[in-house]
GUTI-194638 format. One record per residue (C-alpha): x, y, z; residue in one letter. Coordinates in Angstrom, 2 decimals, always signed. Each point is the difference from the previous one (the first is absolute). Layout:
+---------+---------+---------+------+
|      c1 |      c2 |      c3 | type |
+---------+---------+---------+------+
|       X |       Y |       Z |    A |
...
+---------+---------+---------+------+
***
This chain:
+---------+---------+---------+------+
|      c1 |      c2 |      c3 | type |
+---------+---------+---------+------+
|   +0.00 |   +0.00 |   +0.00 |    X |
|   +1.03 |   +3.38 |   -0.87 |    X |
|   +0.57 |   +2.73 |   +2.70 |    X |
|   -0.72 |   +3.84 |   -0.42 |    X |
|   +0.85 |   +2.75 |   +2.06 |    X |
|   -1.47 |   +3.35 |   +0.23 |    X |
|   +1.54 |   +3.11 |   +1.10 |    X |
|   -2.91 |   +2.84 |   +1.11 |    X |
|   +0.28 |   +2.98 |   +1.80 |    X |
|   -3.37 |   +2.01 |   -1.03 |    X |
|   -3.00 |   -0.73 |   -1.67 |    X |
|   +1.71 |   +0.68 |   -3.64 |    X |
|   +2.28 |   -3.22 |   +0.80 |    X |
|   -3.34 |   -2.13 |   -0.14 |    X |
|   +0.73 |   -0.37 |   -3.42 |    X |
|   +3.51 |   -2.04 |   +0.92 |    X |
|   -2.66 |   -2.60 |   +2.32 |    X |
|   -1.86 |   -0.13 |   -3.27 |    X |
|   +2.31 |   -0.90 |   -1.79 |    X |
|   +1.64 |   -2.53 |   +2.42 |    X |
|   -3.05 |   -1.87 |   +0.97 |    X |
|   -0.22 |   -1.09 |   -3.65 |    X |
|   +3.59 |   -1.31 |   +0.20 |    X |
|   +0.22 |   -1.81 |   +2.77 |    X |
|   -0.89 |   -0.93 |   +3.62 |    X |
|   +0.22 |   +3.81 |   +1.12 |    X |
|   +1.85 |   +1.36 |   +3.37 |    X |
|   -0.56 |   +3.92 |   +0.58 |    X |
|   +2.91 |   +2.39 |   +1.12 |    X |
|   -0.87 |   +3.06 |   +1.43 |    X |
|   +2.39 |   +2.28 |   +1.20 |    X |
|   -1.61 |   +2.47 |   +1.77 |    X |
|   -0.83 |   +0.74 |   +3.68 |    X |
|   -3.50 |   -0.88 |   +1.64 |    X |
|   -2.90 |   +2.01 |   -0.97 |    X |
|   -3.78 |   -0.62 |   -0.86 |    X |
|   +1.24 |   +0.50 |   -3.55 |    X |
|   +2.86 |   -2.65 |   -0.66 |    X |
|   -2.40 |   -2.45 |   +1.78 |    X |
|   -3.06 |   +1.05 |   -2.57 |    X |
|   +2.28 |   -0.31 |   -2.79 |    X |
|   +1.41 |   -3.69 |   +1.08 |    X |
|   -3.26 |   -0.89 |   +0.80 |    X |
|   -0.62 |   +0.62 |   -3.83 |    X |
|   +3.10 |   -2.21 |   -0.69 |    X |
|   -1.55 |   -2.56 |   +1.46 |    X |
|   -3.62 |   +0.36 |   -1.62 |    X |
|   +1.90 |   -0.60 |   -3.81 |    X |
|   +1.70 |   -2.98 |   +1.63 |    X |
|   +3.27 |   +0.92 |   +1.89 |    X |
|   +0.18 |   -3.38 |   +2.34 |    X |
|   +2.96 |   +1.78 |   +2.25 |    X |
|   +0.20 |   +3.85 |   +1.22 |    X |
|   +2.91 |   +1.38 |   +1.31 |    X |
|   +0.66 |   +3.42 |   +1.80 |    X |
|   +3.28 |   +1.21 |   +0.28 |    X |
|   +1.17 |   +3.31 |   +2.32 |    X |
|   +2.65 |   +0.92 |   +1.69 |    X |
|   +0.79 |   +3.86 |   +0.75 |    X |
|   +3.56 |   -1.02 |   -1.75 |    X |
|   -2.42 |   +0.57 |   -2.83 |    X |
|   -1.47 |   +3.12 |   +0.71 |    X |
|   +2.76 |   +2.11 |   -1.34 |    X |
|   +1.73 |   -2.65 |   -2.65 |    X |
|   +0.43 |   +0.92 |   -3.85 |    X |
|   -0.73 |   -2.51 |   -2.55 |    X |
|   +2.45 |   -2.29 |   +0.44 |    X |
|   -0.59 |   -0.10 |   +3.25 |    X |
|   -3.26 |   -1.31 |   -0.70 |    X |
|   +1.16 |   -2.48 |   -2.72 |    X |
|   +2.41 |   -1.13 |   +3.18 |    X |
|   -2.97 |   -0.78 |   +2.29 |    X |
|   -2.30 |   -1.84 |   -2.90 |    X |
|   +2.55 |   -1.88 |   -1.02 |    X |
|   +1.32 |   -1.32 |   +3.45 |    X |
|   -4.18 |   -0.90 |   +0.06 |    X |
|   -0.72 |   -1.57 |   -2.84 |    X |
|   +3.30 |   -2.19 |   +0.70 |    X |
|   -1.47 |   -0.72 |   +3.31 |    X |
|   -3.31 |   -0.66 |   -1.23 |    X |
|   +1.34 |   -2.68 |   -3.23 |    X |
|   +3.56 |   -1.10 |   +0.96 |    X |
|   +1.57 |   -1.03 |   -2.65 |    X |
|   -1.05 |   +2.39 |   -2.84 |    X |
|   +2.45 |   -2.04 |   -2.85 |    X |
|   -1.99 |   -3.55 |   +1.17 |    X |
|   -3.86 |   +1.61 |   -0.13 |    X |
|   -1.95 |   +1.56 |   -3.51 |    X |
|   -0.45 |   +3.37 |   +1.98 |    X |
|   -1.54 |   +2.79 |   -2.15 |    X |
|   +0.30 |   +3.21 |   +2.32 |    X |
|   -2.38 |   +2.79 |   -1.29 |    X |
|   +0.21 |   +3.66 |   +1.21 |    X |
|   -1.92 |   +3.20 |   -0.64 |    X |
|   +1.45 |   +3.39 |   -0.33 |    X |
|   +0.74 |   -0.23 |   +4.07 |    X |
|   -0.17 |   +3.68 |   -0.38 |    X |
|   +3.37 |   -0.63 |   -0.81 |    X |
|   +0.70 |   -0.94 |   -3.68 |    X |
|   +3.57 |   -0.90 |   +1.05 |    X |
|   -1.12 |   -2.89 |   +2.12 |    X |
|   -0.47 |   -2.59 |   -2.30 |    X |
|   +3.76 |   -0.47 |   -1.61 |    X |
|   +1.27 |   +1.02 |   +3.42 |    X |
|   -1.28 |   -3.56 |   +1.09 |    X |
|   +0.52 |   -1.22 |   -2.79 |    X |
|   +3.37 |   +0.26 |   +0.43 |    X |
|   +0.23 |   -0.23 |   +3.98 |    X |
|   -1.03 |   -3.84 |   -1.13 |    X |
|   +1.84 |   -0.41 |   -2.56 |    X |
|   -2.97 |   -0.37 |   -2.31 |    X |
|   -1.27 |   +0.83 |   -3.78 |    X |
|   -2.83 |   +3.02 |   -0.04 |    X |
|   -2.03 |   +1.00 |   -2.60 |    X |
|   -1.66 |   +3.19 |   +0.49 |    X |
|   -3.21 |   +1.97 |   -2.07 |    X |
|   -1.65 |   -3.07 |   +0.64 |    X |
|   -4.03 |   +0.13 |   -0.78 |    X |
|   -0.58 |   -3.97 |   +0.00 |    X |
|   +1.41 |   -3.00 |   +0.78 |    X |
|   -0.54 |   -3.42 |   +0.24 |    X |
|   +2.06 |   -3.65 |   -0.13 |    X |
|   +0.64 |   -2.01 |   -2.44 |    X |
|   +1.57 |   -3.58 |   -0.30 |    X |
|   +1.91 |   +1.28 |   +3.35 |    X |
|   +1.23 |   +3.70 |   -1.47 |    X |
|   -1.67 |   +3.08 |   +0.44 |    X |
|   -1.22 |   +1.72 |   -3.00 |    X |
|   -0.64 |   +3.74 |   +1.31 |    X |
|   -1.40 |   +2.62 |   -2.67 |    X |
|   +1.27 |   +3.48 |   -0.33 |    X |
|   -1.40 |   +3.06 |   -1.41 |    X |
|   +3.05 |   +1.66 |   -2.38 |    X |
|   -1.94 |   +2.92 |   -1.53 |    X |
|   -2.87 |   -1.30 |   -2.21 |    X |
|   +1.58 |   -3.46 |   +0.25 |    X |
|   +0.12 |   -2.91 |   +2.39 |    X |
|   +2.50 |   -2.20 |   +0.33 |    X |
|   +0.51 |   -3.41 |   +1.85 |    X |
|   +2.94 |   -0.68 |   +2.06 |    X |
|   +0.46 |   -3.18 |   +1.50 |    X |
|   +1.90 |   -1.37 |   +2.77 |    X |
|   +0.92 |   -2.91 |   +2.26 |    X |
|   -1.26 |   +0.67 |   +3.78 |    X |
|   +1.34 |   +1.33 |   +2.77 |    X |
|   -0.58 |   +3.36 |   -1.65 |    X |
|   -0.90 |   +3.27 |   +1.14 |    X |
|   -2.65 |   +2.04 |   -2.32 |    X |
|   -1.34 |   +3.38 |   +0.37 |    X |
|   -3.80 |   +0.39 |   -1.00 |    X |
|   -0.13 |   +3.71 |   -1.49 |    X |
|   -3.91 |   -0.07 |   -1.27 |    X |
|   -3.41 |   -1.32 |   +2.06 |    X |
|   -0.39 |   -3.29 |   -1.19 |    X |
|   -3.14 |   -1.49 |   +0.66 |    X |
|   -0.40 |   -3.96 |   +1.10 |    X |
|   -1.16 |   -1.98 |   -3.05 |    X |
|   -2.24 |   -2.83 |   +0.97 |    X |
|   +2.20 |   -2.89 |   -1.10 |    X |
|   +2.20 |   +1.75 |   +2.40 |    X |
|   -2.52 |   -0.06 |   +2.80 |    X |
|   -0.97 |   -3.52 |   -0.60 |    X |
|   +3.15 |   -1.36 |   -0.07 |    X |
|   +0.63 |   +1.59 |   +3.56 |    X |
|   -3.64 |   -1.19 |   +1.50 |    X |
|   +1.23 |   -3.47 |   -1.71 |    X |
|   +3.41 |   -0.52 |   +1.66 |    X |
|   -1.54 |   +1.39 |   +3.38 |    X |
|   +1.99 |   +3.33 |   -0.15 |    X |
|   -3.51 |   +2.03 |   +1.31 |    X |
|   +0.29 |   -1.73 |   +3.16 |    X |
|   -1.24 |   +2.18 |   +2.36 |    X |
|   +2.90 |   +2.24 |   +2.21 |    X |
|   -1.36 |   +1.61 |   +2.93 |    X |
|   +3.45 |   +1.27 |   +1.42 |    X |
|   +2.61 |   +2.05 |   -0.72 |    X |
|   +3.82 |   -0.64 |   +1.47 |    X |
|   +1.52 |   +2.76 |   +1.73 |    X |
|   +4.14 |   -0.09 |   -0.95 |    X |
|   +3.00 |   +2.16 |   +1.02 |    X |
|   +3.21 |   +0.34 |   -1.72 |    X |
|   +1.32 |   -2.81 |   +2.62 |    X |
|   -2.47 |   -2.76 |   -1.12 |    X |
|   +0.66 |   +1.17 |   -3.44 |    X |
|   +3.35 |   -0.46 |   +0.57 |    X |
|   +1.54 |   +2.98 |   -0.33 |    X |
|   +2.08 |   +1.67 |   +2.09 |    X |
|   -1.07 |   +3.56 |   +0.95 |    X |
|   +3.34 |   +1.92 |   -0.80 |    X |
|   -0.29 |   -1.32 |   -3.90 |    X |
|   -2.82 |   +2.83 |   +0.34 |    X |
|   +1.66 |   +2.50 |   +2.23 |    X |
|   +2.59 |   +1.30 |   -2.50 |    X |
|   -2.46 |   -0.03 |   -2.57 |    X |
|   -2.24 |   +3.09 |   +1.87 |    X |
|   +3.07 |   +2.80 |   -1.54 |    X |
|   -1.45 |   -0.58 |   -3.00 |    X |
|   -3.04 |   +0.32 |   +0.30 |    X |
|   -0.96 |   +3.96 |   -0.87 |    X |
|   -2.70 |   -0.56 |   -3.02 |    X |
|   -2.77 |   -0.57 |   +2.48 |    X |
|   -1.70 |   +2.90 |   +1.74 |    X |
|   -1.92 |   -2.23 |   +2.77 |    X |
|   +0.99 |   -3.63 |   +1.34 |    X |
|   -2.36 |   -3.48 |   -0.38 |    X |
|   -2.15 |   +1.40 |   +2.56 |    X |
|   -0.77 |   +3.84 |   -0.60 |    X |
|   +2.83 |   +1.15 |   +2.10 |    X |
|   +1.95 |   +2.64 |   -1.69 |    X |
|   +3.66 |   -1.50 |   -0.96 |    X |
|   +3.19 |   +0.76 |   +1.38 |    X |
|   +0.91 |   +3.37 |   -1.47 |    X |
|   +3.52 |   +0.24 |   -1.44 |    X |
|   +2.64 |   +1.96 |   +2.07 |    X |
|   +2.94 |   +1.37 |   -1.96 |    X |
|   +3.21 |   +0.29 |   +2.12 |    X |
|   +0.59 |   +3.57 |   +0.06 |    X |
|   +3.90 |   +1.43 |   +0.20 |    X |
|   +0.62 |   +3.42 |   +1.20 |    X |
|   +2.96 |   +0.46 |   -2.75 |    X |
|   +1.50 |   -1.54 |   -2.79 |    X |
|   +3.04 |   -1.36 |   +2.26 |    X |
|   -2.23 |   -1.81 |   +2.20 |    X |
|   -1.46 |   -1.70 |   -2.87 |    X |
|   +3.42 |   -0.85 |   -1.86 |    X |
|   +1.46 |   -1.13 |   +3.77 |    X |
|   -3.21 |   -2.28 |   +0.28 |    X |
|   +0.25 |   -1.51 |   -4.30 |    X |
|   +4.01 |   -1.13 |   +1.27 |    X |
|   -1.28 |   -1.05 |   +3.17 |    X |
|   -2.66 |   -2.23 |   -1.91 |    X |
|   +2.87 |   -1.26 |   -2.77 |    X |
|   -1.84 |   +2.19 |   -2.67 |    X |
|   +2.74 |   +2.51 |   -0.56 |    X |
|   +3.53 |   -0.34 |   +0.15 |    X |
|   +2.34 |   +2.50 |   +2.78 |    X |
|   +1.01 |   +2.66 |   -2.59 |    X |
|   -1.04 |   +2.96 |   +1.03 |    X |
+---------+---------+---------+------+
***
């Protein structure tokens, strides 16, 4: 049996649990912290046929850039499969709100990614995804594990949905896990250096505002030129 994995952090993602459900049994990954709002949106997951839902916060992740992110899913989704190489694993992400997200895991696993993705489906064990190229669309095909990025709302066709209520994928979930970074297995400080970079985002996960950057100030240009040698970025001419 094929496995799927979908990656959703708002309602706009639904279209990656879609997608998923008519690939394969289905575990949801939300990263996001705990709010009436994550919990209606995996409770939708779970209506189209997700048979796992998983919530992953930490605060680590309050403040992390995009590859922090792609750090945390992928020490998940390894948690969550083992062995990627030994399982057909199609793992199928929205925009995240982060377009940078998908070939960020892709490559924190070590995996193909195929991205513009407006359908997909398997066949004779490969995935044969569909991408919108201008007036055209093309098929791509490749062996799972594989990451793809769904770019368009695809809606569930019914062979899809009957192959799912077939194989017992719309089994119903009534509960969501609740995961931190240490279940996930992934140790906080892989985050912490990550929050420097992180200036494109006005407010954190929750609504806070985000840590404002703080440029060292130097009360003369000799202070500055003592602290560039100091840091190895300037040799000791004067």
């Amino acid at each position: 049996m094929s496995r799927a994995i979908a990656l959703v952090r708002n309602a706009a993602d639904l279209v990656a649990a879609r997608v998923a459900v008519g690939l394969g049994d289905t575990t949801v990954i939300a990263l996001a912290p705990d709010s009436p709002a994550i919990e209606e949106l995996l409770g939708e997951t779970r209506t189209l046929g997700a048979t796992r839902c998983v919530r992953l916060w930490d605060e680590a992740l309050a403040s992390t850039d995009y590859l922090g992110v792609a750090i945390a899913l992928a020490g998940t989704i390894r948690s969550v499969c083992g062995e990627l190489a030994s399982t057909a694993t199609v793992i199928v992400c929205g925009d995240q709100g982060r377009g940078a997200v998908g070939p960020a895991l892709a490559e924190r696993l070590g995996l193909p990614h195929l991205g513009a993705v407006i359908g997909a489906e398997l066949v004779d064990g490969r995935l044969v995804a569909r991408r919108r190229e201008g007036e055209v669309v093309r098929l791509y095909a490749a062996k799972p594990p594989v990451v793809v990025h769904v770019s368009a709302v695809v809606a569930p066709s019914k062979e899809a949905a009957s192959a799912a209520e077939a194989a017992g994928w719309t089994e119903a979930v009534t509960t969501t896990e609740v995961w931190d970074l240490a279940k996930a297995g992934v140790p906080a400080h892989e985050l912490a250096y990550r929050r420097r970079y992180r200036t494109e985002h006005p407010t954190t996960e929750g609504g806070a505002p985000a840590p404002a950057a703080r440029p060292r100030l130097f009360s003369s240009a000799a202070a500055l030129a003592a602290r560039l040698r100091d840091d190895g970025l300037c040799g000791n001419e004067p």
